[in-house]
Backbone bond lengths (Angstrom), bond angles and torsions (degrees), N, CA, C in turn:
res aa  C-N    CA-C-N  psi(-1)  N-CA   C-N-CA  omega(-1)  CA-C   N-CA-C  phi
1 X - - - 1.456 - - 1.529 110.19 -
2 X 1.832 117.58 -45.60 1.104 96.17 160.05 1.763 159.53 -68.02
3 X 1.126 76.01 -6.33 1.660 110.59 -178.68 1.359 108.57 -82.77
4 X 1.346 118.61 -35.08 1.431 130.88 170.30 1.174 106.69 -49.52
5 X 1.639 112.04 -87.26 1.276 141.77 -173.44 1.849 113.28 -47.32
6 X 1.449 111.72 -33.38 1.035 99.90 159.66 1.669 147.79 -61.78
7 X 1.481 98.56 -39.13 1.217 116.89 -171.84 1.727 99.18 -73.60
8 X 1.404 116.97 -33.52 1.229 113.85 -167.74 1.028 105.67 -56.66
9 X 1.251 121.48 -50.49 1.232 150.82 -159.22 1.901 107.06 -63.76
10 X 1.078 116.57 -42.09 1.585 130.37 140.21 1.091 116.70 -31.02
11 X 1.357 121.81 -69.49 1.302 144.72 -156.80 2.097 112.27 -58.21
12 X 1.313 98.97 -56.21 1.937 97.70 171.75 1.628 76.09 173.03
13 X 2.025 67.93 -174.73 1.855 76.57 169.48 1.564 103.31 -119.97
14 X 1.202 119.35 7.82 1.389 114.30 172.22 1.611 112.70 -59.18
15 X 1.325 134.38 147.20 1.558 136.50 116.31 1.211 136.81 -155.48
16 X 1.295 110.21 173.70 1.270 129.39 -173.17 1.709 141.40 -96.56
17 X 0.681 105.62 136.45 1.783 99.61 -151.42 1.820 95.54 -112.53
18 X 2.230 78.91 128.80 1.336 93.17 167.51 1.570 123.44 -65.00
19 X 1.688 98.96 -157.13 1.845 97.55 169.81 1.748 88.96 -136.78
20 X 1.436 141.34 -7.59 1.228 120.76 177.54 1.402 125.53 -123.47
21 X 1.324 102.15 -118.15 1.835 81.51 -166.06 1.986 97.14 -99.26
22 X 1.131 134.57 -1.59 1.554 113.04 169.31 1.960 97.51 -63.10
23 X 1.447 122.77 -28.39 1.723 136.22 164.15 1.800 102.53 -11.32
24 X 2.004 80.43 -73.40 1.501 101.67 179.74 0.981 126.44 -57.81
25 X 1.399 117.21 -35.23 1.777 107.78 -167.29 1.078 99.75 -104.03
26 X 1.360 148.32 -12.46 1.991 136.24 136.96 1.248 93.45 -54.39
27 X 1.101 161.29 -78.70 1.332 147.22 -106.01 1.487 111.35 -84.69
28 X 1.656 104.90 -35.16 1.144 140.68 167.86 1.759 118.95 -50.52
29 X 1.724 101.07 -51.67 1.378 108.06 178.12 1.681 105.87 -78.57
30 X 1.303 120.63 -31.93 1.314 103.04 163.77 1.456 139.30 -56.35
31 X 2.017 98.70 -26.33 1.402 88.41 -167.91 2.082 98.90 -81.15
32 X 1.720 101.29 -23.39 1.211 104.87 174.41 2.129 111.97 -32.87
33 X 1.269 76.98 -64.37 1.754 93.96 179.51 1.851 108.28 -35.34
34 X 1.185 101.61 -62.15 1.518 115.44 -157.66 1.704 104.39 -61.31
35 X 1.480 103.86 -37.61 1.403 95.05 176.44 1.456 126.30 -72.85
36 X 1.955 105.90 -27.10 1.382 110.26 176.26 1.361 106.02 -71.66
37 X 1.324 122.76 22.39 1.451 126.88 154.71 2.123 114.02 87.87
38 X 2.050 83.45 24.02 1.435 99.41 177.94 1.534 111.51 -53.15
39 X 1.317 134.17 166.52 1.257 140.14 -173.37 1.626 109.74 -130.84
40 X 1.613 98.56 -15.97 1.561 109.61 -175.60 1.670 107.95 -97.80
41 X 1.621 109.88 45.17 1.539 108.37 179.68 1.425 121.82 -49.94
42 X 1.099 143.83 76.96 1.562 129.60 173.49 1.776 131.46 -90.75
43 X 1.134 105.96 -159.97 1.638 101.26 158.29 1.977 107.43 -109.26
44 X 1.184 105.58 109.77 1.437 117.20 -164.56 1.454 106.82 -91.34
45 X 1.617 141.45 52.24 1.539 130.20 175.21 0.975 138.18 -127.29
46 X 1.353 115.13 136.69 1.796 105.91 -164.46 1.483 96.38 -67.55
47 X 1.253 109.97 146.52 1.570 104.78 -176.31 1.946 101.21 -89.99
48 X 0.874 119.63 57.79 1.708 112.32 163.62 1.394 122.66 -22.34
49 X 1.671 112.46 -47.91 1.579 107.96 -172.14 1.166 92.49 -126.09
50 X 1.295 124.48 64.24 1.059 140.80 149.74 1.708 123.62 -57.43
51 X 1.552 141.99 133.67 0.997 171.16 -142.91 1.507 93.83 -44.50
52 X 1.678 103.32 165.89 1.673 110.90 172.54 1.765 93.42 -138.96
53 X 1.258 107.72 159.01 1.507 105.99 -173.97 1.477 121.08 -176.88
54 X 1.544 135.28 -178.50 1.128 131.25 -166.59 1.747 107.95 -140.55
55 X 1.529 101.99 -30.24 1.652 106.94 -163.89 1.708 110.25 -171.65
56 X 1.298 103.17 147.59 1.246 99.35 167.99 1.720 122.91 -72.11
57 X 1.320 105.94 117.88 1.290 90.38 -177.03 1.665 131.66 -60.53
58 X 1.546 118.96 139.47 1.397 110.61 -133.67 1.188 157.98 -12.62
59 X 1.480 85.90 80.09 1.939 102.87 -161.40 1.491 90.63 -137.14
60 X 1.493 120.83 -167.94 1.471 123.33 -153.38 1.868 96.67 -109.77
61 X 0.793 129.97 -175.82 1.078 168.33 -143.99 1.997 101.42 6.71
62 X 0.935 102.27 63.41 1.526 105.00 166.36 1.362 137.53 -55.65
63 X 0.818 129.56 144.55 1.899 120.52 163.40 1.620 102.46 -140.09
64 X 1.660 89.46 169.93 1.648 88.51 -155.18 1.662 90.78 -104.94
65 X 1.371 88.46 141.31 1.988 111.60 -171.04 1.377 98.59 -46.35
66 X 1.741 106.38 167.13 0.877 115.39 -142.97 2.044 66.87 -134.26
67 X 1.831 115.04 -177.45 1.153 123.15 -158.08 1.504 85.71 -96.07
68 X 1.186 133.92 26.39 1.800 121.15 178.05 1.289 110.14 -65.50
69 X 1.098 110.50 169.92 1.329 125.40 156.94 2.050 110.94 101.81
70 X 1.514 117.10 164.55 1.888 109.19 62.01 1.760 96.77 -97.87
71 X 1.497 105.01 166.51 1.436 105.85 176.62 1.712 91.32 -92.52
72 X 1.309 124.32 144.72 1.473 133.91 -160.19 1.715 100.37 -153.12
73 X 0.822 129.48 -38.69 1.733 132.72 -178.52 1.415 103.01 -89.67
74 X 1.703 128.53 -56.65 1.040 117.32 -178.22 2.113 109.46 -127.97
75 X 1.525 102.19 100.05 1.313 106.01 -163.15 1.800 107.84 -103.04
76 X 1.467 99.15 21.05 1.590 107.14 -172.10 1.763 99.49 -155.35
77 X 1.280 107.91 65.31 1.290 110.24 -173.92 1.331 122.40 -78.53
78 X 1.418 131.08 155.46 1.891 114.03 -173.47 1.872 78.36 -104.40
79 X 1.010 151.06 0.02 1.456 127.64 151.15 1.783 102.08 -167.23
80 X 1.439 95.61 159.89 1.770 113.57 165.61 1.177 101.67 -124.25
81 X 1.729 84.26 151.65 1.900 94.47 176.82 1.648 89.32 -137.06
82 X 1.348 112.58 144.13 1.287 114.67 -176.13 2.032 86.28 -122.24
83 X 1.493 131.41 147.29 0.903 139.28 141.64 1.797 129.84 -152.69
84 X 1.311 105.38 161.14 1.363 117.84 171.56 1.256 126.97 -87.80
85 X 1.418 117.83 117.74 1.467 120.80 -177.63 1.217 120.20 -94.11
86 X 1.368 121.25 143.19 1.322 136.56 164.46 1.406 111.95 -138.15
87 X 1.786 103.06 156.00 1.264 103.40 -172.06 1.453 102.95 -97.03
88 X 1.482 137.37 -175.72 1.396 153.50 150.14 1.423 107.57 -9.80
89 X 1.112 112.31 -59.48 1.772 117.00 -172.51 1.945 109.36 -89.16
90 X 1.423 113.91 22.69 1.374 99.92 -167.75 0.953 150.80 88.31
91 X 1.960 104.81 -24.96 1.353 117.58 177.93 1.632 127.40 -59.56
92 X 1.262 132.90 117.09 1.268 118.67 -176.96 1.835 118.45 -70.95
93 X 1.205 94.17 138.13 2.056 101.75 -162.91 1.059 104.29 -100.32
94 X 1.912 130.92 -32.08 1.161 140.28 175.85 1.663 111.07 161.92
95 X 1.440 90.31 -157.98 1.694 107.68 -178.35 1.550 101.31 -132.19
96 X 1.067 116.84 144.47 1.664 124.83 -168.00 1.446 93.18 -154.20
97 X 1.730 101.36 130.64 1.563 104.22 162.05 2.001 107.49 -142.62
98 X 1.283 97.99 161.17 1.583 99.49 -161.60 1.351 111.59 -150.02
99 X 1.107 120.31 135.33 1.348 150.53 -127.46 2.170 86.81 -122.63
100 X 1.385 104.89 123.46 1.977 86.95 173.28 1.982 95.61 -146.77
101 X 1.219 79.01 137.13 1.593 97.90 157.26 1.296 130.86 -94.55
102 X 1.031 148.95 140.05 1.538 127.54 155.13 1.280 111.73 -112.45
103 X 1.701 99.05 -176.78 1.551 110.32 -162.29 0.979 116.93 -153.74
104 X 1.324 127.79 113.99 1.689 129.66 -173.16 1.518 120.76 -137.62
105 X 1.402 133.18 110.57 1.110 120.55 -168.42 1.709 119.94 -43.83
106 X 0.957 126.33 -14.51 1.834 152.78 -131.17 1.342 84.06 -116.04
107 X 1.006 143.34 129.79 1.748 125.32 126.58 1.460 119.89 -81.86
108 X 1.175 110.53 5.85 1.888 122.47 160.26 1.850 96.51 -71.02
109 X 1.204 93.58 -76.69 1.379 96.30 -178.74 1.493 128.83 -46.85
110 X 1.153 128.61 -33.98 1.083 148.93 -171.64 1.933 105.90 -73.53
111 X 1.126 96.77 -56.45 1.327 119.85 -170.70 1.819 93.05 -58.27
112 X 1.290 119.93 -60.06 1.799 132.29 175.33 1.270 90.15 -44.25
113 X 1.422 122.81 -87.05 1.638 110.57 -173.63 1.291 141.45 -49.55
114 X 1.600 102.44 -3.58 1.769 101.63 168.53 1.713 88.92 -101.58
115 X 1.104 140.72 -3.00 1.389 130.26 171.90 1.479 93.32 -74.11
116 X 1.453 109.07 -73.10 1.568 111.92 162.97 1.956 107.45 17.25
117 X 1.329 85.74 -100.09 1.491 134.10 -158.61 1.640 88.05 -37.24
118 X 1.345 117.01 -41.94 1.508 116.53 -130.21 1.757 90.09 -98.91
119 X 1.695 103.50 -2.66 1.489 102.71 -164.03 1.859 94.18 -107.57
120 X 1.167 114.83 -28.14 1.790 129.27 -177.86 1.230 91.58 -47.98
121 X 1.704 110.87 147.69 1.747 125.74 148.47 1.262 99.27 -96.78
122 X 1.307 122.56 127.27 1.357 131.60 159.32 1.431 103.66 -62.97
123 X 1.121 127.77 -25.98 1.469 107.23 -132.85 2.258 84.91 -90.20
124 X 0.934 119.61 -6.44 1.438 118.06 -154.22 2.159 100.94 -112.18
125 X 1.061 106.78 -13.52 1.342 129.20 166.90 1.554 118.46 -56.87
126 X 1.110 122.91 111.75 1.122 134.69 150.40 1.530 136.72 -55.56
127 X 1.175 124.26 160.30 0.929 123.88 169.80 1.370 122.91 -88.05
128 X 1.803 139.35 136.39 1.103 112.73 -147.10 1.758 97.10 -100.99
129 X 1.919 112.40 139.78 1.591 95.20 -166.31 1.477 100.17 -76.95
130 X 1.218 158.51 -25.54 1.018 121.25 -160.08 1.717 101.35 -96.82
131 X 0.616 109.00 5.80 1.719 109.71 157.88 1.489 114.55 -80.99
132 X 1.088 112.73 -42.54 1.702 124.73 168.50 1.750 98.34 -46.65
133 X 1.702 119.58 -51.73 1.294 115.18 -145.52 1.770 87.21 -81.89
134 X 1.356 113.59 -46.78 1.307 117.08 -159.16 1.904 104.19 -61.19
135 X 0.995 123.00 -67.62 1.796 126.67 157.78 1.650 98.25 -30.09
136 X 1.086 135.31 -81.37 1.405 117.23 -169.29 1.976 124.83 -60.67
137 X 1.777 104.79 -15.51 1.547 100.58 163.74 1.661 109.97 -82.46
138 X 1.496 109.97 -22.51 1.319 103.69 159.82 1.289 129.71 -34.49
139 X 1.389 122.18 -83.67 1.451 143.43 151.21 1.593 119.23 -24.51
140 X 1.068 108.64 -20.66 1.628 105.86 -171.16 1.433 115.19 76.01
141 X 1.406 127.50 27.08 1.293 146.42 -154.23 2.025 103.27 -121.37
142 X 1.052 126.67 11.19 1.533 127.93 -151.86 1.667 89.09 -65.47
143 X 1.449 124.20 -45.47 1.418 132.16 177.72 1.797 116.85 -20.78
144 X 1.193 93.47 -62.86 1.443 121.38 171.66 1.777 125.03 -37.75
145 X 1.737 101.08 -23.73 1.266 92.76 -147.78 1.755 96.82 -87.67
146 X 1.630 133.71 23.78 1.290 140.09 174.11 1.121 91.02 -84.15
147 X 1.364 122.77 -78.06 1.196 135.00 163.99 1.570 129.56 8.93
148 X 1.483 96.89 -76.18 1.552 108.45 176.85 1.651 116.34 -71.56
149 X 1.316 97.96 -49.47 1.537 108.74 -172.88 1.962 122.30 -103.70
150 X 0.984 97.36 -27.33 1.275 116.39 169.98 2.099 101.10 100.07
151 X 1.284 103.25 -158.28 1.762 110.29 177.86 1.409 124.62 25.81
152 X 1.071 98.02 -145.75 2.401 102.43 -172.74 1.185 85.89 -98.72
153 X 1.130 90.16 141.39 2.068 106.57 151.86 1.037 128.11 -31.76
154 X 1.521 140.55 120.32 1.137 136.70 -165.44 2.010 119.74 -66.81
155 X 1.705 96.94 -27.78 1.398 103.81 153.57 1.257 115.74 -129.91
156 X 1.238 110.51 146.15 1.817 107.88 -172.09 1.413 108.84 -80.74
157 X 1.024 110.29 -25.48 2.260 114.51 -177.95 1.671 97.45 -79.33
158 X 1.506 113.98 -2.29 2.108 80.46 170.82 1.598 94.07 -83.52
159 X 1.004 138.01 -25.73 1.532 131.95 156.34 1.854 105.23 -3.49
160 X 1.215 105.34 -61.79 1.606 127.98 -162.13 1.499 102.91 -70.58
161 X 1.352 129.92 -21.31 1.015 116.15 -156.39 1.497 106.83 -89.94
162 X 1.276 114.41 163.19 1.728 112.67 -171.60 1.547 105.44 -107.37
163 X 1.460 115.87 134.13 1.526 124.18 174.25 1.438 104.70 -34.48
164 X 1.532 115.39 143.70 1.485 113.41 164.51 1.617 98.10 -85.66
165 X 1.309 103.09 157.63 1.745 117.59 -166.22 1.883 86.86 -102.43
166 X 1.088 90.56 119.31 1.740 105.65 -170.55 1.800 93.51 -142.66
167 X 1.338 96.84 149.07 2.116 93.84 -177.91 1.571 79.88 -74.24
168 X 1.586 77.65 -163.25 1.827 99.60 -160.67 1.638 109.99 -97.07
169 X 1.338 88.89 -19.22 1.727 102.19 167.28 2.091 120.42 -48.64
170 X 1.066 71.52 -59.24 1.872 88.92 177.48 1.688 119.41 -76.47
171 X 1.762 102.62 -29.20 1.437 84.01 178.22 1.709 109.05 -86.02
172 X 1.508 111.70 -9.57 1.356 133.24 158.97 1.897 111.84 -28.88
173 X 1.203 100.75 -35.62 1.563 116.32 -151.72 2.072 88.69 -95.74
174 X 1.691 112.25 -29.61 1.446 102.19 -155.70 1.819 108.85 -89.82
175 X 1.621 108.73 66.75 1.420 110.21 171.80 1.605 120.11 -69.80
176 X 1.322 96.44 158.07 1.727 97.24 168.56 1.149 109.18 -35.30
177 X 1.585 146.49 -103.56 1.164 142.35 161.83 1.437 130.36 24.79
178 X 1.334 92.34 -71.00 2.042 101.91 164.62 1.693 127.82 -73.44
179 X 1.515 90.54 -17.24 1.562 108.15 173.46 2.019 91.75 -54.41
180 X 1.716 77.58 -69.05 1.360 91.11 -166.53 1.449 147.41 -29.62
181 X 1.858 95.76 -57.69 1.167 107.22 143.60 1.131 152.02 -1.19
182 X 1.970 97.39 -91.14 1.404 134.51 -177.62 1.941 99.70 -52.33
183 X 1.283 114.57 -7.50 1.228 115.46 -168.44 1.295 115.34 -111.45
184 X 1.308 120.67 -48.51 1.653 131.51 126.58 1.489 102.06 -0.92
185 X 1.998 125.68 -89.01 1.298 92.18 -164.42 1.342 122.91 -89.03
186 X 1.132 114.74 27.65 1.552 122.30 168.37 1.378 103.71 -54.61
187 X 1.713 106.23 -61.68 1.697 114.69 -173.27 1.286 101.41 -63.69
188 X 1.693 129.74 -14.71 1.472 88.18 175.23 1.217 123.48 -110.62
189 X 1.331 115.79 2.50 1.114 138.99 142.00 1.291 129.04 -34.27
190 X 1.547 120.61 -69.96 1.371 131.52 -176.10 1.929 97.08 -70.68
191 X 1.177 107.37 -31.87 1.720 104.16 -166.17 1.709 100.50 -72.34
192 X 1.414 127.89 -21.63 1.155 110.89 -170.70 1.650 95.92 -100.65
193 X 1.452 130.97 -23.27 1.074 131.75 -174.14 1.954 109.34 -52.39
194 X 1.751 81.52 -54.44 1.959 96.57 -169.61 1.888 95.90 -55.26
195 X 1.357 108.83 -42.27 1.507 104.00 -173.55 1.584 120.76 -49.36
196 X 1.756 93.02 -39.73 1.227 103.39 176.99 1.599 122.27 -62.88
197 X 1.063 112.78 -42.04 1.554 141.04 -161.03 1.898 95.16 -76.06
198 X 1.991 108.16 -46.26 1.705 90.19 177.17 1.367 110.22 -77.28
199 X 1.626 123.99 -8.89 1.615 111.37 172.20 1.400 114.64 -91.13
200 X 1.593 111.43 25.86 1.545 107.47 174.83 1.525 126.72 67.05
201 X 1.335 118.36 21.53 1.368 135.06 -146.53 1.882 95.44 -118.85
202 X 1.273 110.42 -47.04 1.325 100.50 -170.16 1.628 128.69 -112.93
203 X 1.210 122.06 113.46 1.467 124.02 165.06 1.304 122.34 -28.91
204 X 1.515 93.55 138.46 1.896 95.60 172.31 1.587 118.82 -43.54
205 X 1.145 114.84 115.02 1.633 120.74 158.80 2.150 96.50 61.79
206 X 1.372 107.82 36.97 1.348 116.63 174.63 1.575 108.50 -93.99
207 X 1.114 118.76 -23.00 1.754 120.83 -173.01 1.310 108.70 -89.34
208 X 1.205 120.21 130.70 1.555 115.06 -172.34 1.540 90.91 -158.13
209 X 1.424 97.92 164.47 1.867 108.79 -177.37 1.692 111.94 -146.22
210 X 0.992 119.02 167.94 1.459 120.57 171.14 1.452 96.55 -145.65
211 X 1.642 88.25 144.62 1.977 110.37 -165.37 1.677 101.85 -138.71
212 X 1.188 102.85 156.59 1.550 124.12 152.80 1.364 116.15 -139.15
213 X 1.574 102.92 137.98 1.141 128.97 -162.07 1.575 117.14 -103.60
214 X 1.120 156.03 145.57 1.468 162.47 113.86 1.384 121.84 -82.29
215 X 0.894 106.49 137.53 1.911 123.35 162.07 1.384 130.24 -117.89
216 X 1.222 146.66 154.43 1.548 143.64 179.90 1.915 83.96 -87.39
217 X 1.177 129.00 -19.00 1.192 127.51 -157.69 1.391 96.48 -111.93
218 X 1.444 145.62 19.33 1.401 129.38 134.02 0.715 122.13 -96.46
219 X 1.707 113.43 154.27 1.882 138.52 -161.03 1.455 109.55 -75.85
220 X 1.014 123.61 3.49 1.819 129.00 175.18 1.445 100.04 158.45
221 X 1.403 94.40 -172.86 1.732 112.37 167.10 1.543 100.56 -60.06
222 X 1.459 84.62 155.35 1.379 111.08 -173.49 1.525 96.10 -60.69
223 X 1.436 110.05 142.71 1.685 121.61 175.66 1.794 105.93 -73.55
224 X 1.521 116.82 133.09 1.234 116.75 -168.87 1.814 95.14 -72.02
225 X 1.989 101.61 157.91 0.936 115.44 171.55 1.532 125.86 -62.14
C-alpha cells in the first residue's frame, strides 16, 4: 500500500475515475489513508472503463467516430479521443475510443479547462509511460511494458507493486490497446491539470473526470457490476 500510494503520489495529481470494482478497491485504499489521518484525500482510480471517443469537442485535432458504443456512463462528454494502437515493432493492438467528462469544484476553473481541452491536438499526445507501467503492474502484465512502450520503466518501485485481485472477467477487458488508451487520457488529463495549476487555478488533486471506454480489442460488453 505504501509503495502504491507513493508512486502515485509521484505520478500528478490528476485522476480519473473508473465505474467498477478496481473503483472499490482504490476507493477503499483511500478511505484506508484518510483515516490513518492521510491529508492527501483524493479520488484514487484506475480508470478501467474509461471513455470511448472520436474528437475533442470543438477543439483541433479530431477524427471521425468510430461504431462504439451506446455511450451510457458518460452521455455528455467535455471531449473524445478515438485512436489506433501499435506496439514498438508496428504491430497493430486495436482501435480504442473514449468518451470524458470532467470535474471541477469551480465553474471558473472548469469553464478554463474545457477552453483548455478545446485548444489541445489529440492527435500528437502520447501515451503517458508510467501510467502504461502502473495499469500493466496492475494486471500482473509489468513484462509487457518493452513491448508497448519501449526502454526501463519510468519508475523502478512500480516493479514492487502487487496485482490488484480483480476476477478474470475484468482483467479479461485489460488489453494492450486499453492499456494504451487509459494512458492516453492520463496525458490529457495531467496536461490540462499542470496548465491549470501554473495559472493558479487548480487545487491539489481537485481535477478529476469520469470516462467510458471501448476497444475493437474487447471480448464483449462489459461484464455487469
Amino acid at each position: 500500500m505504501d509503495a502504491f500510494e507513493e508512486t502515485l503520489r509521484r505520478v500528478g495529481r490528476a485522476s480519473l475515475v473508473d465505474d467498477l470494482e478496481v473503483r472499490r478497491a482504490l476507493d477503499d485504499l483511500a478511505d484506508a489513508q484518510a483515516r490513518a489521518g492521510s491529508h492527501r484525500r483524493r479520488r484514487l482510480a484506475l480508470p478501467v472503463v474509461i471513455a470511448a471517443g472520436a474528437a475533442l469537442l470543438g477543439g483541433a485535432g479530431a477524427m471521425a467516430a468510430t461504431q462504439f458504443g451506446p455511450w451510457t456512463t458518460v452521455t455528455d462528454p467535455d471531449y473524445v479521443v478515438t485512436r489506433d494502437w501499435y506496439d514498438v515493432e508496428g504491430t497493430y493492438l486495436g482501435t480504442c475510443e473514449s468518451h470524458v467528462r470532467i470535474e471541477h469544484e469551480s465553474p471558473e476553473v472548469l469553464a478554463e479547462a474545457r477552453r483548455l481541452l478545446a485548444a489541445l491536438d489529440l492527435d500528437d499526445l502520447p501515451p503517458d509511460p508510467t501510467w502504461v507501467a502502473l495499469w500493466l503492474a496492475s494486471w500482473d502484465r509489468l513484462g509487457d511494458y518493452p513491448r508497448l512502450i519501449g526502454g526501463d520503466l519510468p519508475d523502478p518501485s512500480i516493479a514492487d507493486l502487487a496485482p490488484l485481485d480483480a476476477s478474470g472477467d475484468v482483467i479479461a477487458y485489460q488489453t494492450d490497446a486499453r492499456i494504451l488508451q487509459l494512458a492516453l487520457l492520463m496525458t490529457v488529463h495531467n496536461e490540462i491539470s499542470a496548465d491549470l495549476q501554473a495559472a493558479g487555478l487548480d487545487a491539489e488533486f481537485a481535477f478529476t473526470g469520469e470516462g467510458e471506454t471501448y476497444c475493437s480489442s474487447d471480448p464483449g460488453p462489459w461484464p455487469a457490476s
